[in-house]
N, C-alpha and C positions, 0 to 999 in steps of 0.2 A: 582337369589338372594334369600338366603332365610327369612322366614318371622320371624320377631321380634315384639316384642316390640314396641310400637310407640315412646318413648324416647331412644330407644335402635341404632336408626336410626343417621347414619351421614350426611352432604351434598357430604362426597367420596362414600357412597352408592346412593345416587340418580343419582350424574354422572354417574358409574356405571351403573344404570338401564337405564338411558338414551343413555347411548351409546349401549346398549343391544337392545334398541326397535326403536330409532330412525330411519326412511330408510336411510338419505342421509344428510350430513352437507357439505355447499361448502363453501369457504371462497374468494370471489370477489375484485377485484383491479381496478375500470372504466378508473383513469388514466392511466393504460399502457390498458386496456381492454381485462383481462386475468382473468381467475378464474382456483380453483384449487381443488379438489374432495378429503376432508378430511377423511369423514367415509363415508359408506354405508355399508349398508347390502347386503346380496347374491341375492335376489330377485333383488336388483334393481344395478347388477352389467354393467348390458350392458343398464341402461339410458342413462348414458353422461359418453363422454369420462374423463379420470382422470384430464385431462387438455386441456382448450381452449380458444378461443375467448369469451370474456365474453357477446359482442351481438348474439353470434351464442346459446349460453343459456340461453338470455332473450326471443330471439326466439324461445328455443324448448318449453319454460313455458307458454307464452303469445300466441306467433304470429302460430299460424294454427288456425282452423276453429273449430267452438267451440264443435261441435259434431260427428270432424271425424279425424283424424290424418292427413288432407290433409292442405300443406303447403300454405300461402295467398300470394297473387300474390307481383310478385318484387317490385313494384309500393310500394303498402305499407311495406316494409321492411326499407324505407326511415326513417320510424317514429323509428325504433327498439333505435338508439341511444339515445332517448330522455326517453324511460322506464329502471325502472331498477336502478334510483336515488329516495335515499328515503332520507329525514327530522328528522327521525327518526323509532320508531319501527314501522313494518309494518306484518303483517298478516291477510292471505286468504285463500280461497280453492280454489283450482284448480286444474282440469283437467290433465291430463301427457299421453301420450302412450308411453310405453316400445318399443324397435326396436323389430320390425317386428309382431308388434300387432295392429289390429284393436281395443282394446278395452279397453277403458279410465282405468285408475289409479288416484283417489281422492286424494287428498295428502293435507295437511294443513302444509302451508305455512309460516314459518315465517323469518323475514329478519331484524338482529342486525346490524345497522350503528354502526363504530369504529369509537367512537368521535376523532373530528378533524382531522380523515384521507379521503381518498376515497375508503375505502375499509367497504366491507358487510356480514356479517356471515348467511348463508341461512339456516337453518332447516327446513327440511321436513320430514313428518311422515304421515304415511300410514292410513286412517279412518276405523277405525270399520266397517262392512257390514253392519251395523244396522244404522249406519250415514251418510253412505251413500249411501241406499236406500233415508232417508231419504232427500238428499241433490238433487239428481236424482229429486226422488217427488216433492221438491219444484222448480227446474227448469223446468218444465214443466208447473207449472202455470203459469209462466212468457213466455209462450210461441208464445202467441199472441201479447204479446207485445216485443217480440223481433223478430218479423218476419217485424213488422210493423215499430218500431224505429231501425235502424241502430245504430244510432252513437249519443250520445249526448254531450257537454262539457259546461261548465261554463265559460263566458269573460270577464273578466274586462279590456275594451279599454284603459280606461289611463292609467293604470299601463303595458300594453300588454302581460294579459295573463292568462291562461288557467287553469280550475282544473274540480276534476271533473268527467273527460272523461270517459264513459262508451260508447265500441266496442260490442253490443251484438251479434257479429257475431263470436267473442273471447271470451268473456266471460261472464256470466250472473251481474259480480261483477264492479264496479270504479274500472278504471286502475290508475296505480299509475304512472303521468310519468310530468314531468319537459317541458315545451316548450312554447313558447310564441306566443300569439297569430299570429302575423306579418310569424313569420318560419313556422305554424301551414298553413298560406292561400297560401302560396308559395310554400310548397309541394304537399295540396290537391290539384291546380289548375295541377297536372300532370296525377290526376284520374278523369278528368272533359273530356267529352265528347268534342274532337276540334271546336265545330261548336258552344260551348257553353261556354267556357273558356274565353271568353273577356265579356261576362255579369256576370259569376261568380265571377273577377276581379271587376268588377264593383261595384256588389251588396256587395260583403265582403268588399270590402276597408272602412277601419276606417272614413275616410272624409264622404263617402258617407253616413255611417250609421248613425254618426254624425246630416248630414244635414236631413234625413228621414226618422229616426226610435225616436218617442217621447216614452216617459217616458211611460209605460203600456203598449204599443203597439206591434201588432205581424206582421210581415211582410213574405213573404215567395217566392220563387223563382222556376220551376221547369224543372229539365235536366236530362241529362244520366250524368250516373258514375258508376265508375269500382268498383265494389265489391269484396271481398275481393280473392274471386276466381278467380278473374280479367274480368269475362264478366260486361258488359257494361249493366243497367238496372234505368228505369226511376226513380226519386227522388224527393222527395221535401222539399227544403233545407228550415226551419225554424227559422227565428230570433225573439226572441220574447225578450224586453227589461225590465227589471226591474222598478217597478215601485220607485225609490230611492229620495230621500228627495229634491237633487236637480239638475239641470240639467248638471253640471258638472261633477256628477257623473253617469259612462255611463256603467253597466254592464247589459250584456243579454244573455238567454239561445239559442245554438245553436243546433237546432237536423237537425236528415237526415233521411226521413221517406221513407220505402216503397214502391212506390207505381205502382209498375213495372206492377202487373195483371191488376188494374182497369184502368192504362194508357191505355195498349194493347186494353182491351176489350173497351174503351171509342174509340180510334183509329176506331178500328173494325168498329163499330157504327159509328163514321163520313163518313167513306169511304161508305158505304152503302147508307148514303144520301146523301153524293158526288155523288154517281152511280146514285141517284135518279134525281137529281138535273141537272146532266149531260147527261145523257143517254136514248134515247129512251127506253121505257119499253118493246116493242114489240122485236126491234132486239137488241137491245144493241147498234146501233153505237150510236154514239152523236145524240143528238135531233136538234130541228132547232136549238135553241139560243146558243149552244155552235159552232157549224158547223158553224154556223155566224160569233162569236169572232173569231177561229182559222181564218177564209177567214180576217178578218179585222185584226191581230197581222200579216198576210201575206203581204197586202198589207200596211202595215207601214213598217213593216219591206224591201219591197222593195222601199220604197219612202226615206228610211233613208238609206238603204246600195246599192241600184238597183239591189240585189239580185233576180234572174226572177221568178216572180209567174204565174201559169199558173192553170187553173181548169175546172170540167169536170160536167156536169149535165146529169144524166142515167133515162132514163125515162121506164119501161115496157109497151110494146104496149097488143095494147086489154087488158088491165089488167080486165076492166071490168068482158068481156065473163066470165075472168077464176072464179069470184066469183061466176056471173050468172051462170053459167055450174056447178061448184063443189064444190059451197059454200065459204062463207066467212071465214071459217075454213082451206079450203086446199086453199084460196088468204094466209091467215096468214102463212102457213107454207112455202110458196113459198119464201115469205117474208124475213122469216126467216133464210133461205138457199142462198137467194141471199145476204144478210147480212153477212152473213161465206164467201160464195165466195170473197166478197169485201173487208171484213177484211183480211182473207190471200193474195189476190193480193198485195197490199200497205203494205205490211208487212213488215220492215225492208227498207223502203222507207220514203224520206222527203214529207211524206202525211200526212192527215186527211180523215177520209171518218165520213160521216155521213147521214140520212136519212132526209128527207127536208120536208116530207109528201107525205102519200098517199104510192103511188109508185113510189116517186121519189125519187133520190139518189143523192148527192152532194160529188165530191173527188177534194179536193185542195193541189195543189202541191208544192214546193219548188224547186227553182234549172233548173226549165224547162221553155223552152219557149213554144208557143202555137202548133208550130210544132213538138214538140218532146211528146208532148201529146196526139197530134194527133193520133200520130202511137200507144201510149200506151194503147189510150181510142181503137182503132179500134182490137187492140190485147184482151179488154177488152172483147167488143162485143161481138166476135168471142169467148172467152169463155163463155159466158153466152150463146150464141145459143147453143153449144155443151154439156152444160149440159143438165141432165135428174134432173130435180125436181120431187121431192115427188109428187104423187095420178095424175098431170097432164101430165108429160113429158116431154116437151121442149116447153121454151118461146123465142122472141127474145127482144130486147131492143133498145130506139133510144137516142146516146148520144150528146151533145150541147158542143162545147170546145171557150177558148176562154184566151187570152193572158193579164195580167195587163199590162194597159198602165200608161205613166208617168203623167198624170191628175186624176187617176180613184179615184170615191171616190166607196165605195160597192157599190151604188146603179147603177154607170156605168159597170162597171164587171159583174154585177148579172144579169143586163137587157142585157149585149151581149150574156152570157153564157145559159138564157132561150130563147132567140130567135135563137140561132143555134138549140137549140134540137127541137126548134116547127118546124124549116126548116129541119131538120131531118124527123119528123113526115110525114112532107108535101112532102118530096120527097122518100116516100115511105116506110120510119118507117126500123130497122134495119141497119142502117148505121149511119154515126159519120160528123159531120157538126163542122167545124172552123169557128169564124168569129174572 
């Protein structure tokens, strides 16, 4: 266009310029849900097809991942019909990838509602480099906090429903989208972790909030859910309620925070002092008090189903000499080794093994009778003599076996099972005693 005059200008010149500079005008129908690609420019010929499904274009705008051309999992495509309705004029910047491009296209956004129809006139035009460096820059500050908050919306209960809604996983910007509270918790409970879906039910349901969330008040809940990638990552769903005039009126902020690393690594850290808690320190098996609980959920469990328990007491002979002889250091390592041995024997078996003290060893069984242990502990034995341990050689061991009966409380099983191994001991040490 050439340049004039400022009063020399008409508004068929500014159309004109507009449709000279403009990228992309589409003109949208939600009722049949069909839109229809008016102008564009040559850069942005292969965006979107001339015509299509008018949610498969709220999706290419909206629904991928906010810093990469990668599409958000099926699960949330649920919500696509509920964006895409506007009240009126609406304008933003957003993000676009061109087909077969990794690399975002800024575009400002604007969206003309045609009074009293259902149809919407989309313009979009292409930002300056120097706007959007600068738009780039400013999404980046926000980048801690959108690693941290997922998802946040605005609720107002009695009236059922939502505004608000910012995805910053989509976008740095409020999405603009139409849906009511009640459709909103009936489709998230489908990106809700199974194990965790009937407390998320619980906690969202309007009654509940109702009766446990006061005026000021912030409440919160914590589960897996599927991200917009679709993997499953820990969260922490926040309700936090308005402080409003009066009780009747019941609006609160909902967000979904984060918090998948510090879960993990808190995880991490309990299993460690579970290990601690549970676990002998020297070998790793179980220490006495849990080897105790496993022999006592054994014998409940056959006093409730008569499922047969049967267990096994290993004692190392001379264990003494071997410290006297080669140190308390090559006793520990022997230790250590006949701990491995025991852990893979019972491996993939209805056992417990554990270490009881000293050098004695404790293995409780499931599914066996006292003769069927018999043969297992004597097959035991027999590998223990045939090992070579570390710095000394070959030890052998004397085992105690012993059957739950239908009276037994621990302390009758525990005293049959140490008096077979001292009868062991006494009838020459390396062999295996039933009682």
């Amino acid at each position: 266009m050439s340049d004039k005059s400022l009063e020399n200008y008409t508004l068929q010149d500014i159309f004109g310029l507009l449709q000279e500079n403009v990228a992309i005008v589409i003109l949208a129908d939600t009722a049949v849900n069909k839109y229809r690609v008016l102008a564009r420019n040559n850069d942005f010929a292969d965006f979107v097809e001339e015509t299509g499904s008018y949610d498969d274009l709220i999706q290419k705008l909206w629904f991928h991942i906010a810093k990469s051309n990668e599409k958000v999992s099926e699960e949330y495509n649920a919500f696509v019909s509920y964006y895409g309705k506007f009240k009126g004029k609406y304008s933003r910047k957003i993000k676009v990838y061109p087909k077969r491009s990794d690399t975002p296209t800024v575009l400002q956004m604007t969206v003309y509602p045609i009074k009293d129809t259902t149809k919407y006139v989309y313009i979009m035009d292409e930002l300056y480099d120097e706007y959007v460096q600068e738009y780039m820059t400013s999404g980046k500050v926000n980048t801690t906090i959108q690693n941290t908050f997922l998802f946040s919306m605005y609720v107002d209960l009695v009236n059922d429903t939502t505004s608000s809604i910012s995805v910053t996983e989509v976008s740095e910007e409020v999405i603009n989208a139409d849906i009511k509270y009640s459709d909103w918790r009936m489709m998230t409970v489908n990106m809700i972790w199974p194990e965790d879906k009937e407390q998320f039910l619980k906690i969202t349901d309007p009654e509940y909030l109702r009766t446990h969330l006061d005026r000021g008040r912030t409440t919160s809940f914590d589960c897996q859910m599927q991200n917009l990638e679709g993997k499953y990552i820990w969260v922490k769903l926040i309700f936090s309620r308005a402080m409003t005039s009066t009780e009747e009126d019941f609006r609160f902020v909902f967000m979904v925070q984060n918090i998948h690393d510090s879960s993990m690594q808190l995880m991490s850290e309990l299993k460690k002092y579970e290990k601690l808690a549970q676990n002998d320190t020297l070998t790793e098996l179980l220490n006495q008090g849990s080897i105790k609980a496993e022999i006592n959920n054994s014998i409940d469990k056959y006093h409730r189903s008569g499922i047969n328990v049967a267990m096994m007491m290993l004692d190392l002979d001379f264990f003494k000499k071997v410290n006297d002889t080669y140190g308390h250091s090559a006793g520990d390592t022997v230790l250590k080794s006949l701990a491995d041995l025991l852990k893979d024997f019972v491996a993939e078996k209805e056992a417990a093994v554990g270490r009881w003290g000293g050098e004695e060893f404790v293995i409780v069984y499931n599914n066996k009778t006292g003769d069927e242990l018999y043969t297992i502990a004597d097959e035991l034995r027999k590998k223990v003599e045939a090992t070579e341990f570390p710095k000394i050689g070959h030890v052998t061991c004397s085992i105690g076996v012993t059957q739950v009966k239908d009276e037994d409380t621990f302390e009758d099983a525990f005293d049959r099972m140490d008096k077979a191994m001292y009868l062991s001991k006494e009838n020459g040490r390396n062999t295996v005693t039933l009682v």
